[in-house]
GUVEX-142241 format. One record per residue: residue number from 0; residue in one letter; x, y, z of N, C-alpha, C in turn. Coordinates in nm, 3 decimals, decimal comma, always signed. Example, Ala and Ser with C-alpha at 12.3 -4.5 7.8 and 13.67 -1.06 7.14 Angstrom:
BEGIN
PT     k   r       n_x       n_y       n_z      ca_x      ca_y      ca_z       c_x       c_y       c_z
PT     0   a    +1,319    -0,569    +0,780    +1,230    -0,450    +0,780    +1,320    -0,330    +0,780
PT     1   s    +1,285    -0,225    +0,708    +1,367    -0,106    +0,714    +1,290    +0,003    +0,787
END
This chain:
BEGIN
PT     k   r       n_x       n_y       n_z      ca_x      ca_y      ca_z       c_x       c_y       c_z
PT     0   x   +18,523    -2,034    -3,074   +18,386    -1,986    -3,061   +18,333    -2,011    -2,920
PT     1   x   +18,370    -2,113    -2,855   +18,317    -2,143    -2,742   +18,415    -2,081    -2,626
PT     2   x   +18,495    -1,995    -2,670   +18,577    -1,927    -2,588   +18,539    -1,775    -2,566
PT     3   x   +18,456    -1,726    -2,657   +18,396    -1,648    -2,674   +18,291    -1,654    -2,561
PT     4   x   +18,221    -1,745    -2,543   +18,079    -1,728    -2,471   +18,104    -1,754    -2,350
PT     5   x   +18,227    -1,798    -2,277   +18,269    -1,827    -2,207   +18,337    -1,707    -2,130
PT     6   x   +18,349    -1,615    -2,246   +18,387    -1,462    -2,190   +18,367    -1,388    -2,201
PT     7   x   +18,218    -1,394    -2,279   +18,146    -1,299    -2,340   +18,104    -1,211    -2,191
PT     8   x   +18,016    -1,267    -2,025   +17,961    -1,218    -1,957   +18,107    -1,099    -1,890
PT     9   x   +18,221    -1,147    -1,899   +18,317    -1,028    -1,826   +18,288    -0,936    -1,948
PT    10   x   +18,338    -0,970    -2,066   +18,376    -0,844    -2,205   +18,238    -0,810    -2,159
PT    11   x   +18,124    -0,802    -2,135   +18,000    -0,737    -2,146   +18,028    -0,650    -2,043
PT    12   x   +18,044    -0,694    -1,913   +18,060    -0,596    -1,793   +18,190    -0,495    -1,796
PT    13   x   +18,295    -0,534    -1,839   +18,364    -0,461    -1,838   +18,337    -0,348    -1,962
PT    14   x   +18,252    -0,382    -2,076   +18,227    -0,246    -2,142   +18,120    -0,169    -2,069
PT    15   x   +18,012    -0,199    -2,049   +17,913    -0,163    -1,992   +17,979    -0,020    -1,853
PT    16   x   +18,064    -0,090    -1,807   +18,136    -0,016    -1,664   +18,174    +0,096    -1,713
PT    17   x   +18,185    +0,150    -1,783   +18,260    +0,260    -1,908   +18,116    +0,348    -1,858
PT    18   x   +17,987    +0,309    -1,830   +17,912    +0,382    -1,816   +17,844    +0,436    -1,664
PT    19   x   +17,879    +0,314    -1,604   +17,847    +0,311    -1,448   +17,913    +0,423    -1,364
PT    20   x   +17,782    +0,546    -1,334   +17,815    +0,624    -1,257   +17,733    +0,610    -1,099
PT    21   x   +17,792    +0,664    -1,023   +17,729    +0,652    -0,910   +17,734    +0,824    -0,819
PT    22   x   +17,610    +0,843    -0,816   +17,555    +0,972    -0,766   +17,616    +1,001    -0,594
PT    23   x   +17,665    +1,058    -0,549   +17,734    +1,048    -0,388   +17,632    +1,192    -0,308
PT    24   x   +17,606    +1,299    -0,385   +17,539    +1,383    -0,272   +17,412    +1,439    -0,375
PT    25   x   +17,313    +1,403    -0,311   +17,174    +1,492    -0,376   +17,155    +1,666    -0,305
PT    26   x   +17,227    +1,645    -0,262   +17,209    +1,860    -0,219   +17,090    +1,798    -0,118
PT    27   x   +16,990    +1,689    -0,049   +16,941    +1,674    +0,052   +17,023    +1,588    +0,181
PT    28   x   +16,901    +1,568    +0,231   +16,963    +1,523    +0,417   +16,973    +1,666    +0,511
PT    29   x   +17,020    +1,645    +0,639   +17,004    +1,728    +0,731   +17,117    +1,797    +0,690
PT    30   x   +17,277    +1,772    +0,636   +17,345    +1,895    +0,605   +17,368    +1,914    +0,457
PT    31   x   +17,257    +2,008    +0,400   +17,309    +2,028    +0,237   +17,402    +2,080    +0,215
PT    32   x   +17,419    +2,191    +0,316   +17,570    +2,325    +0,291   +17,674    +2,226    +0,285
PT    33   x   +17,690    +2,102    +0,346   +17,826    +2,061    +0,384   +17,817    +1,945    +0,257
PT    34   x   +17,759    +1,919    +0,120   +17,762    +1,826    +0,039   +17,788    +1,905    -0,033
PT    35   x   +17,943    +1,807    -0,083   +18,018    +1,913    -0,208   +18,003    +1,826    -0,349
PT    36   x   +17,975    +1,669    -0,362   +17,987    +1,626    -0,450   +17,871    +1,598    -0,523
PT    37   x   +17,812    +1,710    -0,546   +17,656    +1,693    -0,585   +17,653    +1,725    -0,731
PT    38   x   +17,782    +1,676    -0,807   +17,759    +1,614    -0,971   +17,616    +1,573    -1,005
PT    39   x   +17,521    +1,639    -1,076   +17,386    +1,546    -1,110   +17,355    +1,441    -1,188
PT    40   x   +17,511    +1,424    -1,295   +17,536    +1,290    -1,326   +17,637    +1,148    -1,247
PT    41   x   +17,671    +1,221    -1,106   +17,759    +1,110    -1,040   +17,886    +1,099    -1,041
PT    42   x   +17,924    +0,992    -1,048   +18,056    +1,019    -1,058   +18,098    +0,916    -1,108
PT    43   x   +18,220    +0,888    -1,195   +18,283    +0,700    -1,248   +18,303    +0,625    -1,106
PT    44   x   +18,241    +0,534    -1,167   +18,261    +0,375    -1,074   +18,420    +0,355    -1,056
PT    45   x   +18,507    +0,356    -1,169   +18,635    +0,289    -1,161   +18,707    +0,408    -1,160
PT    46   x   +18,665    +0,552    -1,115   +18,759    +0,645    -1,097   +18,696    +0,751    -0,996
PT    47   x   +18,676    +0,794    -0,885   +18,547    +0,814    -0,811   +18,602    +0,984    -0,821
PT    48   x   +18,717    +1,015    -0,875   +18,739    +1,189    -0,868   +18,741    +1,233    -1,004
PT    49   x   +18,685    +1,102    -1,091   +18,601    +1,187    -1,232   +18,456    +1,196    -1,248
PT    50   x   +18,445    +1,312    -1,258   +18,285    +1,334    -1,282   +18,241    +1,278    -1,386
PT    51   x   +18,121    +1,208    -1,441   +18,087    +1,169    -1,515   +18,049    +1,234    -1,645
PT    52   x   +18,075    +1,178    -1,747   +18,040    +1,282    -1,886   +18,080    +1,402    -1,881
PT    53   x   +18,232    +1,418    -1,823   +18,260    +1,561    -1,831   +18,438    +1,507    -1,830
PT    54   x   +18,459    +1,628    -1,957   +18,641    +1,620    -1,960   +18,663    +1,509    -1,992
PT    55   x   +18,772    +1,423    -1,960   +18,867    +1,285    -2,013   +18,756    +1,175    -1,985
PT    56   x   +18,684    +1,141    -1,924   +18,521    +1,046    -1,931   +18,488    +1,032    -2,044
PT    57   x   +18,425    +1,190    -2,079   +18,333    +1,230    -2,233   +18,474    +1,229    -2,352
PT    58   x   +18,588    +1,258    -2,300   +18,645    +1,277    -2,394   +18,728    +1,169    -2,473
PT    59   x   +18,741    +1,071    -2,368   +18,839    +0,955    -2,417   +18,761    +0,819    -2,401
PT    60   x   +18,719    +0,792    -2,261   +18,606    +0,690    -2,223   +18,476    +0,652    -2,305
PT    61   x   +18,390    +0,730    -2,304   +18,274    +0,704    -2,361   +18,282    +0,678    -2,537
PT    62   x   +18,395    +0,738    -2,566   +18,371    +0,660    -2,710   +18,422    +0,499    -2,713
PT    63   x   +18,517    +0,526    -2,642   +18,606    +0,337    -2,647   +18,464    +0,267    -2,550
PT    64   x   +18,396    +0,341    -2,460   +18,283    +0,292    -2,444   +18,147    +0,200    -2,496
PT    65   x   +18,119    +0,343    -2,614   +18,041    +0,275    -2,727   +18,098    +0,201    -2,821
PT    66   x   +18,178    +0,187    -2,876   +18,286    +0,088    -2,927   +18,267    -0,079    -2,867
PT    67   x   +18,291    -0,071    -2,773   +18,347    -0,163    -2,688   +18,188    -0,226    -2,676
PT    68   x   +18,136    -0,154    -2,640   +17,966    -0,219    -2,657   +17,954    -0,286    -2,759
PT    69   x   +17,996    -0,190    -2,881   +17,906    -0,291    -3,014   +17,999    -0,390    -3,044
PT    70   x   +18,111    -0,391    -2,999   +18,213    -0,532    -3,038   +18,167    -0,648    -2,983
PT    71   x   +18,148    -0,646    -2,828   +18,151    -0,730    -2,747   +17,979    -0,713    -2,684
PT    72   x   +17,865    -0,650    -2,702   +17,741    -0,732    -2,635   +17,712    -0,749    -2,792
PT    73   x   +17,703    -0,633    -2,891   +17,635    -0,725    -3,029   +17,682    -0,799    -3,148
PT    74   x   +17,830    -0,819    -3,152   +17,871    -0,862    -3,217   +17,867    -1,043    -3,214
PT    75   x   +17,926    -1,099    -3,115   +17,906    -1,201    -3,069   +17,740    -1,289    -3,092
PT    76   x   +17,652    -1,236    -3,005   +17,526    -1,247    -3,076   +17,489    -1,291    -3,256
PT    77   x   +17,549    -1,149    -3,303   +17,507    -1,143    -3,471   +17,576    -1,253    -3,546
PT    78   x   +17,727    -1,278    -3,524   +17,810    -1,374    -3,592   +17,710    -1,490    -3,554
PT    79   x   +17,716    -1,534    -3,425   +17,640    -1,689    -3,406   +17,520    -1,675    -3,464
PT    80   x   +17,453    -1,548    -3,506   +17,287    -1,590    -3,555   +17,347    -1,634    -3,707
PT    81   x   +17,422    -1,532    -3,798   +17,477    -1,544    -3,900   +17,561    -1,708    -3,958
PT    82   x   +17,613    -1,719    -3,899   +17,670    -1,889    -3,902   +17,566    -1,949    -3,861
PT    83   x   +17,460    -1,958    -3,798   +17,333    -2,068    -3,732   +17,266    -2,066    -3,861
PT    84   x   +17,262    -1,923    -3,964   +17,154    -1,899    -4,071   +17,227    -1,962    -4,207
PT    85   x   +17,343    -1,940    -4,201   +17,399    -1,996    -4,303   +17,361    -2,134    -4,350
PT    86   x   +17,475    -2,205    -4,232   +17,399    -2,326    -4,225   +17,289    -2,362    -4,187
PT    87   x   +17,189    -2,317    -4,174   +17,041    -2,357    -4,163   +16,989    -2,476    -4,216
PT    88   x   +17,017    -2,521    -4,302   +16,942    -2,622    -4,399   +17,042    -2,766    -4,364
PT    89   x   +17,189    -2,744    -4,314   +17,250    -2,866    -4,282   +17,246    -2,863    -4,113
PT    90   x   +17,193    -2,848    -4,057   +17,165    -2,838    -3,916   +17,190    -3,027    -3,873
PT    91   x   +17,148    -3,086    -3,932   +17,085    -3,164    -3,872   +17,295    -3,289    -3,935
PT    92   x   +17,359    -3,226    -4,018   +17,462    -3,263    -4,045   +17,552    -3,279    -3,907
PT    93   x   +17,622    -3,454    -3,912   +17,706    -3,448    -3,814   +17,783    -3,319    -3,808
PT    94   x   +17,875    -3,315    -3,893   +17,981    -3,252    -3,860   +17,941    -3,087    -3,811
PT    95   x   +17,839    -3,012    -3,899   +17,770    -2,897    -3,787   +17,728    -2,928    -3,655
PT    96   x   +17,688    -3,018    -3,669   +17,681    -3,045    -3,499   +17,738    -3,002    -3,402
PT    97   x   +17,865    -3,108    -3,436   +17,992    -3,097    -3,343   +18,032    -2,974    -3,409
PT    98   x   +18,023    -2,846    -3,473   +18,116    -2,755    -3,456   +18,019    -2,635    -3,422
PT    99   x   +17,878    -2,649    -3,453   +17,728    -2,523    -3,362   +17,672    -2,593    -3,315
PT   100   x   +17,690    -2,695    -3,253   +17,548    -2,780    -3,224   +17,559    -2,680    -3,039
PT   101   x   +17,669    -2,655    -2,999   +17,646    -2,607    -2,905   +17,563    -2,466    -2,897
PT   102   x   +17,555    -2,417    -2,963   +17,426    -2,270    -2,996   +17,320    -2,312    -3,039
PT   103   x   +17,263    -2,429    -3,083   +17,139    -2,443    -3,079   +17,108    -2,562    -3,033
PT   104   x   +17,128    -2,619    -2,989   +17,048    -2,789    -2,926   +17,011    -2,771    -2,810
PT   105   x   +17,006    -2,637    -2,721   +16,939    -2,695    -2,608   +16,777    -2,623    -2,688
PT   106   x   +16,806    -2,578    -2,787   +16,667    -2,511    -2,814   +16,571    -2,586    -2,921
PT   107   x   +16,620    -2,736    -2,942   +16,562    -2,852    -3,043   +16,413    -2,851    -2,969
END
């Protein structure tokens, strides 16, 4: 469990990145004729000659995308609220302690 939270902040970024596009030409500045990459959704962060939400992105990416989101930013979260609620009433039991006391004691 504590290996989890410990790697929860990469598993977050690395799903999240599944979404990170970055825009390269707005069709402004002094030469518009000469801006070819004026995608209006950008382009992938970790692949800069796929357009975003279009073809193998939309087609293969963005679902292992949303996936990958709800495993790793809300899952993690829900289990520790779920085990904190369970045991709720023995909180104050050594042995919960030492095995959640680290998810809730800085919040005593």
């Amino acid at each position: 469990m504590i290996a989890v939270f410990i790697l929860y902040p990469g598993w977050t970024q690395a799903a999240l990145s599944v979404f990170a596009c970055y825009r390269i030409d707005d069709g402004s500045g002094p030469f518009p004729d000469r801006q070819q990459a004026t995608w209006r959704y950008g382009y992938w962060i970790r692949d800069m000659q796929q357009a975003c939400y279009t073809g193998r992105h939309l087609g293969l990416y963005v679902p292992i995308g949303v996936i990958s989101v709800a495993l790793t930013c809300f899952l993690p979260p829900l289990l520790s609220f779920l085990l904190l609620w369970r045991n709720r009433r023995k909180l104050d039991d050594l042995r919960i302690q030492l095995r959640y006391g680290f998810l809730y004691s800085r919040y005593e």
